[in-house]
C-alpha positions as CSV (number, residue, x, y, z in Angstrom):
1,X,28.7,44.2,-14.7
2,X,28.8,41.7,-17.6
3,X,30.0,38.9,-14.5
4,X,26.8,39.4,-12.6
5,X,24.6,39.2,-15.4
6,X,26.6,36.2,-16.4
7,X,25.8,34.5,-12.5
8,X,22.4,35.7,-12.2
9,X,21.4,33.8,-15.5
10,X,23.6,30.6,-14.5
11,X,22.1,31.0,-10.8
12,X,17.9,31.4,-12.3
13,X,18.8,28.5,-14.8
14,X,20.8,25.6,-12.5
15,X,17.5,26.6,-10.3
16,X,14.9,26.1,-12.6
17,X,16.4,23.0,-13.8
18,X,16.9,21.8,-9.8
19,X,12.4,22.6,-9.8
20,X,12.2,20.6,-12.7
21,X,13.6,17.0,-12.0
22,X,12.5,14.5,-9.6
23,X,14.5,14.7,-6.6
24,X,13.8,18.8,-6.9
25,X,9.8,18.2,-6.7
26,X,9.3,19.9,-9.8
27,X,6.8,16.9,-10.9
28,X,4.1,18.6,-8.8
29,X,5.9,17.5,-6.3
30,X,4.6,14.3,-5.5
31,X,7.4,12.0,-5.5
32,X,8.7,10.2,-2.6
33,X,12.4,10.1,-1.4
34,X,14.3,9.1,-3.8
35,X,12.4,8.8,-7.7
36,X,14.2,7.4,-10.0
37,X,14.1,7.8,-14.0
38,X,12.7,4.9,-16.0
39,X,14.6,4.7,-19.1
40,X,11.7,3.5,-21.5
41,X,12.1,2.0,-25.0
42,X,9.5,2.9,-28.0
43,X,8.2,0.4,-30.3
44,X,5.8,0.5,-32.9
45,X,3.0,-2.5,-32.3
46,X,0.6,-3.7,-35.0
47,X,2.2,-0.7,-37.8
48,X,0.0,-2.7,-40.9
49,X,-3.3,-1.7,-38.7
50,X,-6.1,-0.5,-40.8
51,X,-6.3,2.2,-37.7
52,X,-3.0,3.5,-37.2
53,X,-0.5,5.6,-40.2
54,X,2.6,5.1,-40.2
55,X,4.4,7.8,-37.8
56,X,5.5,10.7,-39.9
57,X,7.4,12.4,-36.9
58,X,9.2,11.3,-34.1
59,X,7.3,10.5,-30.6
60,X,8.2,11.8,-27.3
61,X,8.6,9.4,-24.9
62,X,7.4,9.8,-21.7
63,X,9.1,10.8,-18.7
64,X,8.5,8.5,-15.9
65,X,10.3,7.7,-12.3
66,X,9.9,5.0,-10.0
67,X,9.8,5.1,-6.5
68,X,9.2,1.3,-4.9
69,X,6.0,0.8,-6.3
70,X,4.9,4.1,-7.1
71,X,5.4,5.5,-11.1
72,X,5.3,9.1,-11.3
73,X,4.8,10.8,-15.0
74,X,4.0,13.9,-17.0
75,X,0.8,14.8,-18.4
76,X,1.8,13.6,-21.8
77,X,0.8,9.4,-20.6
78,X,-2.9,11.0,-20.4
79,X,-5.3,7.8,-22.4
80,X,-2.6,5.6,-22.3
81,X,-2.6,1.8,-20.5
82,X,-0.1,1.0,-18.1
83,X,0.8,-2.3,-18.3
84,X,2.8,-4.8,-16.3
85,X,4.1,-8.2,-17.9
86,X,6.0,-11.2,-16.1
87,X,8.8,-12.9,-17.5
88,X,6.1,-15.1,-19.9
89,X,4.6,-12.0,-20.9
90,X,1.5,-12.5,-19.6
91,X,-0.3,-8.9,-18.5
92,X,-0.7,-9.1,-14.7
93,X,-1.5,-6.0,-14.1
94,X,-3.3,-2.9,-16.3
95,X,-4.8,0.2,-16.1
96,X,-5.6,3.0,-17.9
97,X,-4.7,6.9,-16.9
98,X,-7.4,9.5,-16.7
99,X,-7.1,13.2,-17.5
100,X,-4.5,15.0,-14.8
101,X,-3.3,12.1,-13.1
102,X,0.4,12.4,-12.5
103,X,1.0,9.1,-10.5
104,X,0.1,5.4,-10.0
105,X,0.4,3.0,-7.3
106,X,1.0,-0.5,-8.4
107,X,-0.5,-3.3,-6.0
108,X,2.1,-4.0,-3.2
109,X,1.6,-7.7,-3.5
110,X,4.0,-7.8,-6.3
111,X,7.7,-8.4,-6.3
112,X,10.2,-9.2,-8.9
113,X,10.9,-8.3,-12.3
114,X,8.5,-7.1,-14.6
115,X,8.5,-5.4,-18.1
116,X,6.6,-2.1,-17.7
117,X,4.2,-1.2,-20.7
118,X,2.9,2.1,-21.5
119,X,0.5,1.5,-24.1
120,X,-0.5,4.6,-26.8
121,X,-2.3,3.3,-29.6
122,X,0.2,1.3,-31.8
123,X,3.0,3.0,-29.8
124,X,4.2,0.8,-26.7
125,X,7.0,2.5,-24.3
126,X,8.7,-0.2,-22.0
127,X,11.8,-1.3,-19.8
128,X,12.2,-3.5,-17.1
129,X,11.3,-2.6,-13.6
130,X,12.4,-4.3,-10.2
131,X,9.5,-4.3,-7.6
């Protein structure tokens, strides 16, 4: 008895975990074929701001895949600008996400390298992305 109970958890929990990552559809399923997890950095921007405390606890970072030029994300980017930067670090590309959207399509017209901003605040989550 003690061996079922022991497979039906590991069987309900291996599923659940299968629902909840990218190439499972758990991310309301709206990725494409093959998602795959952006490994964003945090840094604190502008700390001495008049506007912004100093963080007293640690943030989350975002979750976020990449699918050609598709980003996927959790609801936790919600009032946040996504930002794209070329190699000079000019901004070529922003926009901000609105309440409930889980996704973003970035203009097709652009290839290369580019360091993906996400934008909270002081808080700025980035990597490099290959379009």
């Amino acid at each position: 008895m003690k061996n079922h109970l022991l497979l039906l958890f590991v069987l309900f929990f291996s599923t659940t975990m299968l629902a909840q990552t990218p190439n499972g559809n758990g991310n309301n399923g709206n990725q494409g074929n093959n998602p795959q997890p952006v490994p964003l950095v945090i840094k604190q921007t502008n700390p001495g701001s008049q506007f912004d405390k100093p963080l007293k606890s640690p943030v989350q970072i975002p979750e976020v895949w990449q699918d050609g030029h598709s980003l996927y994300f959790d609801a936790s980017i919600e009032g946040c600008t996504v930002q794209l930067l070329d190699e000079n670090e000019n901004v070529i590309f922003s926009d901000s996400i609105d309440e409930n959207q889980t996704s973003l399509t970035l203009p097709e017209y652009l290839t290369g390298t580019y360091e993906l901003q996400i934008v909270r605040g002081s808080i700025t989550f980035y990597c490099e992305i290959e379009l």
